[in-house]
C-alpha positions in Angstrom: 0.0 0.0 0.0 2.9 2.5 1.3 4.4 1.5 -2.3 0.9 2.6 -4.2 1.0 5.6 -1.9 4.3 7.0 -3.0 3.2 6.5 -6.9 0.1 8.1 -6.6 1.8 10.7 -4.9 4.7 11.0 -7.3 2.2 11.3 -10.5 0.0 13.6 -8.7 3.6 15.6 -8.3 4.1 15.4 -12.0 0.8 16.5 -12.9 1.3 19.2 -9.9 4.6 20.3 -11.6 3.1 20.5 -14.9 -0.2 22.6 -14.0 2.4 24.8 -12.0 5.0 25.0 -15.4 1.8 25.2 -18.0 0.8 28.4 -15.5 4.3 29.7 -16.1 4.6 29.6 -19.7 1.2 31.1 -20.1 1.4 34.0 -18.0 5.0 34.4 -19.9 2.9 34.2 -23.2 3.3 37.7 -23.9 1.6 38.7 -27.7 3.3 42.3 -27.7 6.0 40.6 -28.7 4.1 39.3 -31.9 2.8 40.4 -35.1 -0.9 39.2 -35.3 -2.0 42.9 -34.8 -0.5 44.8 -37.2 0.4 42.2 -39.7 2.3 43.3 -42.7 3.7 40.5 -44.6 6.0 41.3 -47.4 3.9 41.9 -50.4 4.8 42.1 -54.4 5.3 45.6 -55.9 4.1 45.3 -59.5 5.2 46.9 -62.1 3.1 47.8 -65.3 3.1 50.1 -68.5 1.0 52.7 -69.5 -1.2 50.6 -70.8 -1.6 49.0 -67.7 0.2 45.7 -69.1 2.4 43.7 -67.0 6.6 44.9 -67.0 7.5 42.9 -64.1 6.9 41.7 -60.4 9.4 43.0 -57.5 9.4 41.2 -54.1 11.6 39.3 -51.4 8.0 36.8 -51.1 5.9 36.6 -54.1 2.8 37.6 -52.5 -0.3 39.8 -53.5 -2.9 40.1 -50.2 -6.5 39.4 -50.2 -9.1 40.4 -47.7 -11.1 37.8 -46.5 -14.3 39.5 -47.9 -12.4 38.6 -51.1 -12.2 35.2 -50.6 -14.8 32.5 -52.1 -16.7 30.7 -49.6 -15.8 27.4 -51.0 -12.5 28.2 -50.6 -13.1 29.0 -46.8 -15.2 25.2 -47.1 -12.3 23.6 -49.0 -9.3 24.5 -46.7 -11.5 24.0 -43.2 -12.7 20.4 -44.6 -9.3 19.7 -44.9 -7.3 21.1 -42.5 -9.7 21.8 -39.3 -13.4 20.7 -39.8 -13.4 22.5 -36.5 -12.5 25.8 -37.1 -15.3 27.8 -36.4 -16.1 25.9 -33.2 -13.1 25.6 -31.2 -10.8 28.0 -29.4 -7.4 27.7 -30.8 -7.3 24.2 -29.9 -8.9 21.0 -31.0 -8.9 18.9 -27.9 -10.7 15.9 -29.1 -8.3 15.7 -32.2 -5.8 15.5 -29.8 -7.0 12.9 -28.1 -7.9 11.2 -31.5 -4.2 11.7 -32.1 -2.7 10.3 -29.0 -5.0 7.1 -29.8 -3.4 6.4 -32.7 0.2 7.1 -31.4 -0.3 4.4 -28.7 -2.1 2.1 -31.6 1.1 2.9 -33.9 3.6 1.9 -31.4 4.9 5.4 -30.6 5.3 5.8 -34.7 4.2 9.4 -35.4 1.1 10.1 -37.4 -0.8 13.3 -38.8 -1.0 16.3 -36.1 -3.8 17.6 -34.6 -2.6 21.4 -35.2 -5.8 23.9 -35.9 -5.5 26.3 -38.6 -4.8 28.8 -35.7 -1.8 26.7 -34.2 -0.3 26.4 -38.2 -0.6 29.9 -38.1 1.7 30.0 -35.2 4.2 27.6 -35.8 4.8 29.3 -39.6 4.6 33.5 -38.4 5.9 33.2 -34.7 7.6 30.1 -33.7 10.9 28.6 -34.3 10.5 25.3 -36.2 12.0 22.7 -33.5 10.0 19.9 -32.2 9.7 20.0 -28.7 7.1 19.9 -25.8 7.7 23.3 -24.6 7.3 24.7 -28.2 4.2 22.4 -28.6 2.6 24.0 -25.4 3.3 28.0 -25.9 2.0 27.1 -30.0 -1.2 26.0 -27.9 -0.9 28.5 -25.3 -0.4 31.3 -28.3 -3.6 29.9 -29.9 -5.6 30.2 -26.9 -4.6 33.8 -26.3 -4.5 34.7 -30.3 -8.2 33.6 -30.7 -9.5 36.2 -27.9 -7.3 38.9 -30.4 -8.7 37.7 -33.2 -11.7 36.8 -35.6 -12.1 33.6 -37.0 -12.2 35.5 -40.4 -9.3 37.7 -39.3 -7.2 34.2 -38.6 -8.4 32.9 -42.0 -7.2 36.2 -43.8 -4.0 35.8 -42.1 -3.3 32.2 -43.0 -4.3 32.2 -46.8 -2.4 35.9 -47.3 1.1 34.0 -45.2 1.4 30.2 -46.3 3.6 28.9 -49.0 2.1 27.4 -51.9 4.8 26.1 -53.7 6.8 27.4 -57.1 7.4 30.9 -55.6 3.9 31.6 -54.2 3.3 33.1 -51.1 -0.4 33.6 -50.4 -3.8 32.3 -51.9 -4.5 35.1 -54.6 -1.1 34.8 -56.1 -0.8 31.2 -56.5 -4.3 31.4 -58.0 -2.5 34.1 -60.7 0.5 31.9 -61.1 -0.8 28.6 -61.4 -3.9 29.2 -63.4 -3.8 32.9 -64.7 -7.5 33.1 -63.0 -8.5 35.7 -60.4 -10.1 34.2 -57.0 -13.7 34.7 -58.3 -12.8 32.8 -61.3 -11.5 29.9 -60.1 -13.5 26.2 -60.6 -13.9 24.1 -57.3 -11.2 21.5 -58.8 -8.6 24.5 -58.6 -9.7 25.4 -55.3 -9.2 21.8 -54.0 -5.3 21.8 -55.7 -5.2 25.1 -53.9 -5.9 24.3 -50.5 -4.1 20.4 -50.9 -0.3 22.1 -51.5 0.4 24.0 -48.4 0.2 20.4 -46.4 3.4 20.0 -48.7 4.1 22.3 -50.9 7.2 20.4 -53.1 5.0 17.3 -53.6 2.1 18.8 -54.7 3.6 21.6 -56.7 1.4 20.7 -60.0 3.8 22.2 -62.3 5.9 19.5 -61.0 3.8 16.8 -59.4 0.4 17.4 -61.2 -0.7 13.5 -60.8 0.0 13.7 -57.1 -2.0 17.1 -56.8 -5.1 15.9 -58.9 -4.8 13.2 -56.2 -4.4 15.2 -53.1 -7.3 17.6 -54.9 -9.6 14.5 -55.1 -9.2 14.0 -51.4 -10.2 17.4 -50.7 -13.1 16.8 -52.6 -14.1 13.6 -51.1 -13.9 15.3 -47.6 -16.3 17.9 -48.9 -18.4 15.6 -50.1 -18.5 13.4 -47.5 -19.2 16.0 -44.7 -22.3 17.3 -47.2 -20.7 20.5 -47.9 -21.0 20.0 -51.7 -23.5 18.2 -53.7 -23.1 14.9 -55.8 -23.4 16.6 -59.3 -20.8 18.4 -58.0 -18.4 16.3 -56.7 -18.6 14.1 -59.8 -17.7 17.2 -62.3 -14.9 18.3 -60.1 -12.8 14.8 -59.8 -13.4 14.8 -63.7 -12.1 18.2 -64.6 -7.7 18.7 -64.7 -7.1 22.0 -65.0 -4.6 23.8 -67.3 -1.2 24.8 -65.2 1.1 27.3 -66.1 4.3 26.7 -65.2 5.9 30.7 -65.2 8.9 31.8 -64.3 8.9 34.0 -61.2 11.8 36.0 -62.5 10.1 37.3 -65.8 10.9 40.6 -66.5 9.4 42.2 -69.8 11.7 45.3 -70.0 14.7 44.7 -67.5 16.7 47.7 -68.4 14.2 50.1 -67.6 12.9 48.0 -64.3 16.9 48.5 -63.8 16.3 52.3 -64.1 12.9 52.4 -62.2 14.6 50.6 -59.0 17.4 53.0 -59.4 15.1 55.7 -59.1 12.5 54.8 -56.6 14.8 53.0 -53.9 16.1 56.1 -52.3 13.0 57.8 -51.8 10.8 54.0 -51.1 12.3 51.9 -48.8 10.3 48.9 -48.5 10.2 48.8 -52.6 10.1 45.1 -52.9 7.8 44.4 -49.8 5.4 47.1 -49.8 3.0 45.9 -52.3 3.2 49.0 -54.4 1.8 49.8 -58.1 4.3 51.9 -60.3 3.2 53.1 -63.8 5.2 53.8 -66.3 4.8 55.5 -69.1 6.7 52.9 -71.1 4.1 51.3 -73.6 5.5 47.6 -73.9 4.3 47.2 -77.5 6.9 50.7 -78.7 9.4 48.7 -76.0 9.7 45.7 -78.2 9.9 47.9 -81.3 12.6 49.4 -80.3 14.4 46.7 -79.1 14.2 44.4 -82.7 15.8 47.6 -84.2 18.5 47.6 -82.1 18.9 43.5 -82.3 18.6 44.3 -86.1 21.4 46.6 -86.4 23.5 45.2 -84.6 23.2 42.2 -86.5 24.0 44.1 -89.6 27.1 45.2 -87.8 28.3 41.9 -87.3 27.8 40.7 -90.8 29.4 43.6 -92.5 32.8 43.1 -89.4 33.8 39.5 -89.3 35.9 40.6 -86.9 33.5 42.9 -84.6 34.2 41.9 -80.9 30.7 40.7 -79.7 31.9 40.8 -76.4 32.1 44.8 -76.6 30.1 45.8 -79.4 26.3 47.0 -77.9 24.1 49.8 -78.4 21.3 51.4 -77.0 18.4 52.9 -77.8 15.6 55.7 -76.2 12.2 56.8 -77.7 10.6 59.6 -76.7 7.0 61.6 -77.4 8.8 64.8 -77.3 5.6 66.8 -76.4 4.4 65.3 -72.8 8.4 63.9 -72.2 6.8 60.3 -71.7 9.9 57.5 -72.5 8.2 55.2 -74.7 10.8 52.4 -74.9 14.3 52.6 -73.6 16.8 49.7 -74.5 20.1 49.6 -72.5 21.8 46.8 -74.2 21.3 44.2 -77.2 21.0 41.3 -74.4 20.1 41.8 -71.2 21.1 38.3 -70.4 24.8 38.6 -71.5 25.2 42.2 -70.0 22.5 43.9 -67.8 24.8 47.4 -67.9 22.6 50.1 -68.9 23.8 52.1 -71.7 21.1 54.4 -72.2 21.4 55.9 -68.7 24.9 54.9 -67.8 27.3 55.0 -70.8 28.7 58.5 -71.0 29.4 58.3 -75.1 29.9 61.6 -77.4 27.2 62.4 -79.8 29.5 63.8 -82.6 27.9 65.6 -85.4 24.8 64.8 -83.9 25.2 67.8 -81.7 25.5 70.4 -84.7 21.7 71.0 -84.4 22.2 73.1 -81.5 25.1 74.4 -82.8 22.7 76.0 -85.8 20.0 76.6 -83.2 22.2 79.0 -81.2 22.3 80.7 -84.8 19.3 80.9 -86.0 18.2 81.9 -82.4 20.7 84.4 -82.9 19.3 85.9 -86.6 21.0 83.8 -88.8 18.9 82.5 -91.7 19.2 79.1 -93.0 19.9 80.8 -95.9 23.2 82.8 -94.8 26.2 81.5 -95.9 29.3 80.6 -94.0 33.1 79.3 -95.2 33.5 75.7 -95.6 37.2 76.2 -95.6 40.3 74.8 -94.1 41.6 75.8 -90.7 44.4 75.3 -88.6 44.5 76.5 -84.6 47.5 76.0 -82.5 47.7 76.2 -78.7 51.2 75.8 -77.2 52.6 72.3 -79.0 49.0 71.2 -79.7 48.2 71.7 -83.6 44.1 71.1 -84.6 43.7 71.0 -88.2 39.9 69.6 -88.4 38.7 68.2 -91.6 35.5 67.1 -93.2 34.6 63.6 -93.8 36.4 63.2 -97.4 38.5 65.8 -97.0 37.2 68.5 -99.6 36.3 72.2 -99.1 32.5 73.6 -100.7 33.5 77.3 -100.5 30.7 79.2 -99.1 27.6 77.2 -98.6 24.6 78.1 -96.7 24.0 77.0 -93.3 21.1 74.2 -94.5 23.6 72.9 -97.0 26.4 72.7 -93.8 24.0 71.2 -91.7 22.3 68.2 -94.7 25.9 67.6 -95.2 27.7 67.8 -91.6 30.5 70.1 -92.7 32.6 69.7 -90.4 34.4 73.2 -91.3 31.3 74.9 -91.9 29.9 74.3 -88.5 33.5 75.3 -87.1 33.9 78.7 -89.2 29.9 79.4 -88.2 30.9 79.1 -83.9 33.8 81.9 -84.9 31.8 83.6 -86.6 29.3 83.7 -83.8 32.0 84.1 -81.0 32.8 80.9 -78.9 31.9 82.7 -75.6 28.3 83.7 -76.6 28.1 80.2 -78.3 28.9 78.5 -75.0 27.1 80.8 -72.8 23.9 80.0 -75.2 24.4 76.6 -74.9 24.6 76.4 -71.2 21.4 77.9 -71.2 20.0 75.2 -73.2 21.0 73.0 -70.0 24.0 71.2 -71.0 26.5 70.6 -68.6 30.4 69.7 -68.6 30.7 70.5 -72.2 34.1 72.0 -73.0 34.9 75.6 -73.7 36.3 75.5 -76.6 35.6 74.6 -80.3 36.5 70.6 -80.6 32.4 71.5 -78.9 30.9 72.0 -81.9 32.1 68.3 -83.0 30.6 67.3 -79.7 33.5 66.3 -78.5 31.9 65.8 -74.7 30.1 62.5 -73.1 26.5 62.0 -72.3 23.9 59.2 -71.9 21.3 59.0 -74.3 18.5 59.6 -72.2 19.9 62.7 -71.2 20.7 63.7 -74.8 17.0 62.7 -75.6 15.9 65.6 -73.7 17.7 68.2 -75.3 16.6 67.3 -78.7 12.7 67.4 -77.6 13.6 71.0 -78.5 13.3 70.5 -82.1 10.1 68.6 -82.1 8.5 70.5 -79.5 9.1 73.9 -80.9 11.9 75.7 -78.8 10.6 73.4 -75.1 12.9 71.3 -73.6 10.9 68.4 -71.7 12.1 66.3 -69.3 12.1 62.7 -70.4 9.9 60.5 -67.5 9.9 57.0 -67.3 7.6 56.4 -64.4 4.0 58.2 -64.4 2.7 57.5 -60.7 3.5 55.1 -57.7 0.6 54.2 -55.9 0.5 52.2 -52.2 -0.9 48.9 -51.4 -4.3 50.4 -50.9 -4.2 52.5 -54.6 -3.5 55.8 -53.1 -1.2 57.8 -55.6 2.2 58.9 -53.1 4.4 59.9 -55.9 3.0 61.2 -59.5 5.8 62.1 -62.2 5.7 65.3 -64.1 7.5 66.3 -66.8 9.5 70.2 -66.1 9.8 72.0 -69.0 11.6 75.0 -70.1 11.6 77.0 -73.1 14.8 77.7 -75.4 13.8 79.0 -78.5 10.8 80.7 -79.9 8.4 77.9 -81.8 9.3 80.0 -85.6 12.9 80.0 -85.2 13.0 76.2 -83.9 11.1 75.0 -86.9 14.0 76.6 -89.0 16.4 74.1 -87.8 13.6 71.5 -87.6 13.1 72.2 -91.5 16.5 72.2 -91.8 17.4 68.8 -89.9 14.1 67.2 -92.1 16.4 68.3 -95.2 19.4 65.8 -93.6 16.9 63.0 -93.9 15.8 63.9 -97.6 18.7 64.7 -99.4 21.5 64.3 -96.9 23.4 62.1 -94.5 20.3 60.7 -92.8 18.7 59.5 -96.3 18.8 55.7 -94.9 16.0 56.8 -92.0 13.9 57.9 -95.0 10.3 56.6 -95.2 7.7 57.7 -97.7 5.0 59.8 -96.0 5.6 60.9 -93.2 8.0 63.8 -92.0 11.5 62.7 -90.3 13.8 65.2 -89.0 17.1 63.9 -87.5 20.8 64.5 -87.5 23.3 61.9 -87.7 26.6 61.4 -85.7 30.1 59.8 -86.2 32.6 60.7 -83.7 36.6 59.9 -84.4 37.9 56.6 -85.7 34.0 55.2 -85.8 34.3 55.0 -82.3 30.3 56.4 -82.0 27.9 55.8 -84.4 24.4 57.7 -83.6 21.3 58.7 -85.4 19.0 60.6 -83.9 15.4 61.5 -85.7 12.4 63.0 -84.6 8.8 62.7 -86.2 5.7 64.8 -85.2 4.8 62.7 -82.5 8.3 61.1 -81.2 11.9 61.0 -81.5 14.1 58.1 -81.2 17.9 58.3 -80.2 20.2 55.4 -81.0 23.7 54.7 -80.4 26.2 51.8 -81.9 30.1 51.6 -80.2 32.1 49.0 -78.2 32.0 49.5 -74.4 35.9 49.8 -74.3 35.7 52.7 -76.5 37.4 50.9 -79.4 36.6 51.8 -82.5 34.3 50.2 -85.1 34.8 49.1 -88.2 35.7 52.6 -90.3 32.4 51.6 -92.5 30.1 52.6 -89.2 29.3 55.5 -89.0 26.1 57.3 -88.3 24.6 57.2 -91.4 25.5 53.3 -91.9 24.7 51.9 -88.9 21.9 53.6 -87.0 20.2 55.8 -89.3 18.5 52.5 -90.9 17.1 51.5 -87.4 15.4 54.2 -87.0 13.8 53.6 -90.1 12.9 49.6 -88.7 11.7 50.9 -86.2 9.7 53.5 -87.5 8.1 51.7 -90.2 7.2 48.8 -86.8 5.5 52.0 -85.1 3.7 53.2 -88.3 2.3 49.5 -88.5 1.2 49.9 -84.8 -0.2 53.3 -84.9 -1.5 54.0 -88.6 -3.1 57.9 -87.4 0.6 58.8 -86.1 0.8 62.4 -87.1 2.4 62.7 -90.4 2.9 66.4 -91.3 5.7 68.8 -89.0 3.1 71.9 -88.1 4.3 75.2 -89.7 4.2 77.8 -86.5 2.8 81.2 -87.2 5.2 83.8 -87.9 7.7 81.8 -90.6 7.2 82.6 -94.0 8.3 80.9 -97.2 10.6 82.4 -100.0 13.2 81.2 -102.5 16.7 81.9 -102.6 18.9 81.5 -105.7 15.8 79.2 -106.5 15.2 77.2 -103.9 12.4 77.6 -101.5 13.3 78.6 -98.0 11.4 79.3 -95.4 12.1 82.6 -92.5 10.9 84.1 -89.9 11.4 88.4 -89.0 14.5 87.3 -86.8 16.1 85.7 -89.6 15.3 86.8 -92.9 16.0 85.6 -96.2 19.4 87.1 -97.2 19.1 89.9 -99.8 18.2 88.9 -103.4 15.6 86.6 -102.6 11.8 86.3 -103.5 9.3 86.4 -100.7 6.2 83.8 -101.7 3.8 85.6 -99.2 4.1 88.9 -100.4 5.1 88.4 -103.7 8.0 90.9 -103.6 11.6 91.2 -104.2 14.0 91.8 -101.4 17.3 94.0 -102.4 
């Protein structure tokens, strides 16, 4: 008896003990020092164009939220069928599937078999509790429960659990593995997808259906069966669902549409955003994805030409980049930092510092005209030589022969090299440079080799300086993004466009007039297309070492760029004309195809007037008047 006595007393001890250490741990349970309350998981920031397409997806966790008010009953059925028929009835805990679980443990031999965890306790162990498998773990998961379920709704728990757990492939969350397994909405989804839905988080690598699908039809069918079996759906039902297999897309999480400008985008958001890839933020850009891919064939397509004109081109260097813009809101259409993103993800259209060349003369001639020059006034296209200490320049034109005097139109639909050079004297290289800082450039050198654009800058930035020409004397600000909106679509940054004005709209149409003359009868000819007015300039800096064409429509401009990275030179057969001037024209004619009612007509801004000049039309303004000896049309009367 004394023996019984001392093991009654030693259990009742035990049990003593573990009332007494059960008390501890849930007084110690503190939930300040959890996150039920204010949960924030990390959510996808999505990026899309201004079209409202796709670009890309931005996260740490792949995971778009839902509100429970959001989410389908049957889904709410499907999951609590097979995870905790329960739910709604207990607090936290499921004692009797407990017990059910011990029974079988003891029936097993000690073997393990499936938990009795709630949907409240998985919540735990996945958002708050370290993953080992002990007793004291087991008991604060329970104890947590207990105390999480007087914080918390039932539907509050449920909206946490579906938002948090991993569903394979990437997912995170209910409503995005709904997008990425099925392309479907919540709303739209059939009760077989629900039941592969609910079935994966149990384990999400088996029952991955893009890699299992025969072991998640199966583990669907038991959902299903459970469903059925407890009444919750009806035979008709049932029978259609364990029929149906549902089309799975396998995509890739790391898709990326337009990489270089998400590149750009990032680069200019993270400062100012810090939780970028977790905040669950919508950026719009004002990219359109269709212009995006335009302009990236032309740039695959010259580059190809490159390659089978130079055997010997260095693919490892040789790139380009390209950067379309609608000149009169500053929106970036497209902007293409590389050929292949893949082989080199450096952005040269916002990082390579390259020099435009003669593709800067245009505001060389703009300062003039600005000035009272006419297109009409004639300069020297003759030979010079300037010294400087031991340093001898003797620049040259491209062929080395001299035109005399030539107009200014002429110089520019040629690139006279010497022209443009005897027209900044002419003009004073002081007042040239001071004009041309006022246009906005910066760290451009003071002194002549300037008018060559001897200088480096990206092509995005050089695409906003030549919105001057197209948009009538206003510089505008090229924007890639439009707005940023937060997880609950209110706007917290919107994107304007600053402008400032250079030139008066009649005397920047003279040089627009006179830059659409390069691509009729000069040395942009190869960006020519029939019906529709192109303006550009083209560039070729020394040894081929930049090849740039840069044109400009009613409605946009495009800027591209050919060279090797290491500033080697081409092959001396690329120049601008050669090698980028025909991709604008690809990619023009791509963009006609897309937009057939693109503006196809430059507008002629009131106050120029149209005259002829040793017979040929011209057209001036009261700043810069034809020279004397010409015919004005608009007032029929000779000027002497």
């Amino acid at each position: 008896m004394k023996i019984l006595r001392y093991i009654f007393s030693f259990f009742g001890l035990l049990i003593i003990a573990g009332v007494i250490y059960v008390g501890y741990l849930f007084t110690s349970v503190d939930t300040q020092d959890y996150t039920f309350k204010e949960y924030k998981p990390p959510l996808t920031t999505q990026i899309f164009d201004r079209n409202g397409k796709l670009v890309a997806n931005i996260f740490e966790q792949h995971r778009f939220y839902v509100k429970y008010d959001e989410l389908p009953p049957r889904l709410i059925e499907a999951l609590v069928a097979i995870e905790d028929t329960s739910f709604f009835e207990h607090n936290g805990v499921n004692i009797d599937a407990i017990f059910r679980a011990g029974l079988k443990v003891i029936k097993n031999a000690g073997k393990p078999v499936e938990g009795a965890s709630t949907l409240t306790q998985q919540l735990i162990k996945n958002t708050e509790l370290t993953p080992e498998k002990t007793i004291t773990r087991k008991i604060r998961e329970a104890l947590l429960a207990y105390k999480i379920e007087t914080l918390l709704t039932k539907e509050q728990i449920l909206e946490r659990y579906l938002n948090f757990i991993f569903f394979g492939h990437g997912y995170y969350g209910v409503k995005t593995a709904a997008q990425g397994y099925f392309h479907k909405n919540l709303s739209e989804l059939s009760l077989k997808e629900i039941a592969m839905l609910v079935g994966i988080p149990k384990a999400p690598s088996s029952y991955d259906p893009t890699k299992h699908l025969d072991l998640s039809i199966s583990r669907a069918n038991n959902v299903l069966t459970r469903m059925y079996s407890l009444g919750w759906i009806s035979k008709s039902d049932y029978d259609s669902a364990m029929k149906e297999v549902p089309k799975i897309y396998n995509d890739t999480l790391t898709q990326n549409a337009a990489p270089y400008v998400v590149d750009e985008v990032m680069k200019q958001l993270s400062s100012s955003i810090k939780d970028l890839r977790t905040g669950g933020y919508k950026i719009t850009l004002n990219i359109d994805l269709d212009v995006q891919e335009m302009a990236k064939n032309a740039l695959k397509f010259g580059y190809d030409e490159i390659v089978k004109r130079d055997k010997d081109a260095n693919l490892s260097t040789l790139n380009g980049a390209m950067v379309v813009v609608n000149h009169q809101s500053g929106d970036v259409l497209a902007l293409v930092g590389g050929v292949d993103y893949e082989k080199s993800n450096y952005n040269r259209a916002t990082q390579s510092m390259r020099q435009p060349g003669s593709s800067f003369k245009p505001f060389v001639y703009q300062v003039a005209i600005n000035l009272g020059y006419s297109p009409m006034s004639e300069i020297a296209d003759i030979s010079r030589i300037f010294s400087g200490g031991d340093k001898i320049w003797k620049p040259k034109n491209d062929g080395g022969r001299f035109l005399g005097l030539i107009t200014l139109k002429e110089a520019l639909t040629r690139s006279r090299n010497l022209a443009t050079i005897n027209l900044a004297l002419d003009i004073g290289l002081d007042v040239l440079y001071s004009k041309l800082m006022e246009f906005g450039f910066k760290d451009i050198p003071p002194n002549l080799s300037i008018v060559l654009g001897s200088f480096g800058i990206s092509p995005l930035e050089y695409s906003k300086f030549y919105t001057m020409f197209g948009n009538y004397g206003v510089i505008k600000e090229p924007q890639i993004i439009r707005q940023v909106q937060d997880k609950d679509g209110k706007v917290i940054i919107k994107f304007e466009s600053s402008e400032h004005r250079v030139s008066n709209p009649e005397q920047s149409f003279l040089v627009l007039d006179m830059m659409k003359n390069v691509v009729e009868n000069g040395t942009g000819r190869n960006a020519k297309i029939k019906g529709i007015d192109i303006a550009g300039k083209t560039g070729t800096t020394n040894k081929n070492i930049d090849a740039w064409f840069c044109g400009i429509t009613p409605e946009i401009e495009a800027l591209i760029w050919y060279g090797n990275d290491n500033n080697k030179p081409m092959r001396y057969t690329e120049s601008g004309a050669r090698t980028a001037a025909p991709v604008f024209k690809d990619f023009l004619t791509q963009y006609i195809e897309k937009f057939p009612n693109t503006t196809r007509k430059f507008s002629i801004p009131n106050g120029v007037y149209q005259g002829t000049y040793k017979g040929k039309s011209a057209y001036y303004t009261d700043k810069s008047p034809l020279p004397r000896n010409s015919i004005n049309l608009n007032e029929n009367e000779i000027l002497f």
